[in-house]
N, C-alpha and C positions, 0 to 999 in steps of 0.2 A: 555781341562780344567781339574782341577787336581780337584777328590769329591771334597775336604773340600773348594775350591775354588766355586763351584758349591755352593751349601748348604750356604757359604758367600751370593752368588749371591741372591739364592732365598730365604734367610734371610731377606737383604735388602727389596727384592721387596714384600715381607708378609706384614714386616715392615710399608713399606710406603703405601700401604693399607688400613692396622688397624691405623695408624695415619689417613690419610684421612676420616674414618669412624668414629674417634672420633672427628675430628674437623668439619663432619656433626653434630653430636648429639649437641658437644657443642655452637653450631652458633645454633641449636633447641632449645637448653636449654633456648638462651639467650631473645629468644619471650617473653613479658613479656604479663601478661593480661592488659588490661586497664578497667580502673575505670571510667564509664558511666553516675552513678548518686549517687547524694549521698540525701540520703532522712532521715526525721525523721518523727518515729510513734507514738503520743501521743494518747490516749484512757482513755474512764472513769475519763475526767474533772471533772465533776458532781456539772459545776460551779454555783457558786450563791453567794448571798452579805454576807453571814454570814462569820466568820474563815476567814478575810481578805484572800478570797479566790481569787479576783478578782487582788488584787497586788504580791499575790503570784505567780498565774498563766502568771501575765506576765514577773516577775522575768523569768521562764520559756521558757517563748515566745522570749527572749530580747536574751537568751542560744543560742537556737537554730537561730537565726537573726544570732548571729557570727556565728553558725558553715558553713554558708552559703549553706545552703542545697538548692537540685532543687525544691523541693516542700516537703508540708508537708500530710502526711496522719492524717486520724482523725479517731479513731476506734470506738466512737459513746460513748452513754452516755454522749454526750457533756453536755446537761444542772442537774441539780442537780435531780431534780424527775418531770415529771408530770404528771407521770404513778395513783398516788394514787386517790383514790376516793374525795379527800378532797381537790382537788389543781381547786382554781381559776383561769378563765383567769387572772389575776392582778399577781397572781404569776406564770403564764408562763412568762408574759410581762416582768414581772421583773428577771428572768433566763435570756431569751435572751438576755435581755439588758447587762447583765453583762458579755456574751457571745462576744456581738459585740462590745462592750466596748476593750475588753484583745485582740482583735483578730488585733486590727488597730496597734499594734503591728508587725505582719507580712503582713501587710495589702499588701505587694509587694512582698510575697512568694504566689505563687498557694497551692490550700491546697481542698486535697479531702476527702470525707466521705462515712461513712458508719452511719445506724443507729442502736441505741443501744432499748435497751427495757423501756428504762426512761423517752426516748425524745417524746413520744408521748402522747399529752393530750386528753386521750379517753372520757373524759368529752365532750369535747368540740363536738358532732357529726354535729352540723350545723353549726358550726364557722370554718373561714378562718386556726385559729392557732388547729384545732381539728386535732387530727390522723395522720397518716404520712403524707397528704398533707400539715397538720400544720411544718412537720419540715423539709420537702420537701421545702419551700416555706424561712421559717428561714436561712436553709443553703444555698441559689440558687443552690438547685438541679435538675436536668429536673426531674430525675427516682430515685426510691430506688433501684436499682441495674443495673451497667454499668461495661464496659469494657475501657481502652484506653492502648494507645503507648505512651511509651518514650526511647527514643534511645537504640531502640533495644530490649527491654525489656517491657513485657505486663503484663497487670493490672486487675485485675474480682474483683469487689465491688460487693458484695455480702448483700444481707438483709436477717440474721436469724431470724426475727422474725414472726416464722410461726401463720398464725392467730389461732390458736388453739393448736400447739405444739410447743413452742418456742425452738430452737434450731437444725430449718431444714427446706431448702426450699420449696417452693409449687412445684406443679406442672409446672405451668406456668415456673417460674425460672428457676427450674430445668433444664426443657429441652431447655429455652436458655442459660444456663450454659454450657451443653453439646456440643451445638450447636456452640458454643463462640470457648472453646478450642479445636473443633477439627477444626474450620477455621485459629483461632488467633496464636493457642501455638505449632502448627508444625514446626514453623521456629523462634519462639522467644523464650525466657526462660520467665517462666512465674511467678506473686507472686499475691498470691490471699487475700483479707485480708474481715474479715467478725468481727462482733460484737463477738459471744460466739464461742468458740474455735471449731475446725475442731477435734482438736487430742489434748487433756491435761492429762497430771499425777496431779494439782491439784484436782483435785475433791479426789483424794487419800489422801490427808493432811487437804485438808479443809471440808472433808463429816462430818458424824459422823456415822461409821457404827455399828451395836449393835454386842455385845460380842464373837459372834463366826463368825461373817461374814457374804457374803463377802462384800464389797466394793459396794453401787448402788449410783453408777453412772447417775446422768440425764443430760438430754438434756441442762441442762445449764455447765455442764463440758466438753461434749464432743458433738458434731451434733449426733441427732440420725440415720442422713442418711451418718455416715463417712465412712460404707461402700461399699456407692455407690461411694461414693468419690473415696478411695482407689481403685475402679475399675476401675473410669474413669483416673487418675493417674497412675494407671497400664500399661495405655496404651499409654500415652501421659509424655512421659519421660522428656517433656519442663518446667512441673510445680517442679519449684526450694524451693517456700517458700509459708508457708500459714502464715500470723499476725493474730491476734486476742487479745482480751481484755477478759473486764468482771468480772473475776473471783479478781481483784485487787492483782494476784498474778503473779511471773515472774517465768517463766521455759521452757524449751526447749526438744521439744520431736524428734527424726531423727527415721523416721520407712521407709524404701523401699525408700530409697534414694530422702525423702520429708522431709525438715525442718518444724516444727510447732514450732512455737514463738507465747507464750501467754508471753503478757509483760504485765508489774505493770501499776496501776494507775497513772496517772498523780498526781491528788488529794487523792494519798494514801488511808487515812482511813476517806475518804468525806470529807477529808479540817480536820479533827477533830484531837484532840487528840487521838491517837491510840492505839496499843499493846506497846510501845516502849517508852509510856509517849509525843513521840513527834505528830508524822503525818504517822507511818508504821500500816501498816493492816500485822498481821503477822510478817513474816521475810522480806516483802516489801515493802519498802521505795519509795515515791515519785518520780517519772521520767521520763523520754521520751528515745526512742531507737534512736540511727542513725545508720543505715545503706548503706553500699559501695557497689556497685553492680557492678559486671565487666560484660565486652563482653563474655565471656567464660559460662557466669551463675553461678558464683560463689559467693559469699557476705561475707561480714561481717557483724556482729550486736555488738552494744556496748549499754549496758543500761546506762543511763546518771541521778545521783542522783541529782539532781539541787539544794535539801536542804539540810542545816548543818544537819551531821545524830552524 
């Protein structure tokens, strides 16, 4: 065989090799992820009868009915206050009510919670509706903080409201927290969602810090124990997403390959007239998030304005 006859030869056969190895890669390529669950997270209702709040919120609720999601999360603050010193049982009764009212709305979506810092009437210490068992009891919830599964993908409800320093677990919690993710989140991708944010840049827009600095930061802008968080994160590479409320502002924080999503109020600026003349606290408008969660651990989040802005 004559070289450049050769050299033909073992052209071709190179040739059809590197084809062969691209038409692996491209039959890889062609794997697509799948899309698992599609959920939406509403937070900081803050519902009650004033501010035709109760037909606004089911405008909302009727949204989300189409977008035909697997369930709904609820990120606390559901009822408008009954945190204050001056609040009746007559006006708890009358919160709930307006609560279970909007909600027969999705009365056929499962719908999970978390509690916020409003929803419990500290008044009340020997009544049924007092304290967290009062909103324990409102929402059918066994526990103020649980875990579950849905296709494939795991869940940690979390309760920030520490009895004495709001904005971080107790003890107790804590270490079934711990205890959760390293049983649950080694083989699932995981999304944790808690009332007051894990990890926020609002409190940088919405503080007020004095003239020369810096920036203080409280336990209602960020967990004061986010960096036991990040350690236990560190190690458990399954926790995908943290949600969170509260702050009635939307922003998105990605540190060490963990999303934080603090999303907007539902009820904006309390149902009220806002910064905007309309219903915005700030530069945020009225909403609920859907997001797409694939088999991979990947998602999407979409903020959804549901009022004329």
């Amino acid at each position: 065989m004559k070289r450049r006859d050769l050299i033909k030869s073992l052209g071709v056969t190179v040739g059809t090799v590197a084809l062969s190895s691209v038409a692996e890669v491209s039959t890889a390529a062609q794997v697509k992820k799948k899309k698992v669950l599609k959920v939406a997270h509403i937070t900081d209702v803050h519902i009650r009868p004033e501010h035709n709040a109760v037909a606004r919120f089911k405008k909302c609720l009727e949204m989300i009915k189409k977008d035909k999601v697997d369930f709904i999360l609820n990120g606390g603050d559901t009822i408008y206050a009954a945190d204050y010193d001056n609040i009746t049982k007559d006006r708890v009764e009358q919160q709930w009510a307006c609560w279970n009212e909007s909600v027969e709305v999705v009365k056929n979506i499962p719908m999970y919670h978390v509690l916020g810092n409003h929803d419990m009437w500290w008044q009340g210490k020997d009544d049924e509706l007092g304290g967290k068992a009062g909103v324990l009891k409102m929402l059918r919830m066994e526990h103020n903080y649980y875990s579950f599964d849905k296709n494939g993908w795991h869940f940690i409800m979390l309760d920030s409201n520490h009895p004495t320093n709001p904005g971080m677990l107790d003890d107790e919690q804590w270490n079934w927290f711990v205890k959760d993710v390293e049983k649950n989140a080694k083989d699932r991708s995981t999304l944790i969602m808690s009332h007051y944010p894990l990890l926020s840049c609002t409190g940088i827009v919405d503080n007020k810090p004095d003239i020369r600095g810096p920036f203080k930061v409280s336990g209602s802008y960020n967990h004061l124990d986010i960096l036991k968080f990040i350690e236990v994160f560190n190690k458990n590479k399954n926790i995908k997403l943290c949600l969170s409320g509260h702050i009635h502002l939307l922003d998105k924080v990605w540190y060490n390959d963990v999303t934080y999503l603090c999303n907007g109020a539902t009820s904006g600026f309390w149902w009220e007239p806002g910064d905007d003349g309309k219903s915005a606290y700030r530069e945020t408008v009225p909403g609920y998030s859907l997001l797409n969660l694939y088999d991979d651990g990947s998602f999407e989040s979409e903020y959804i304005k549901y009022e004329a802005v």
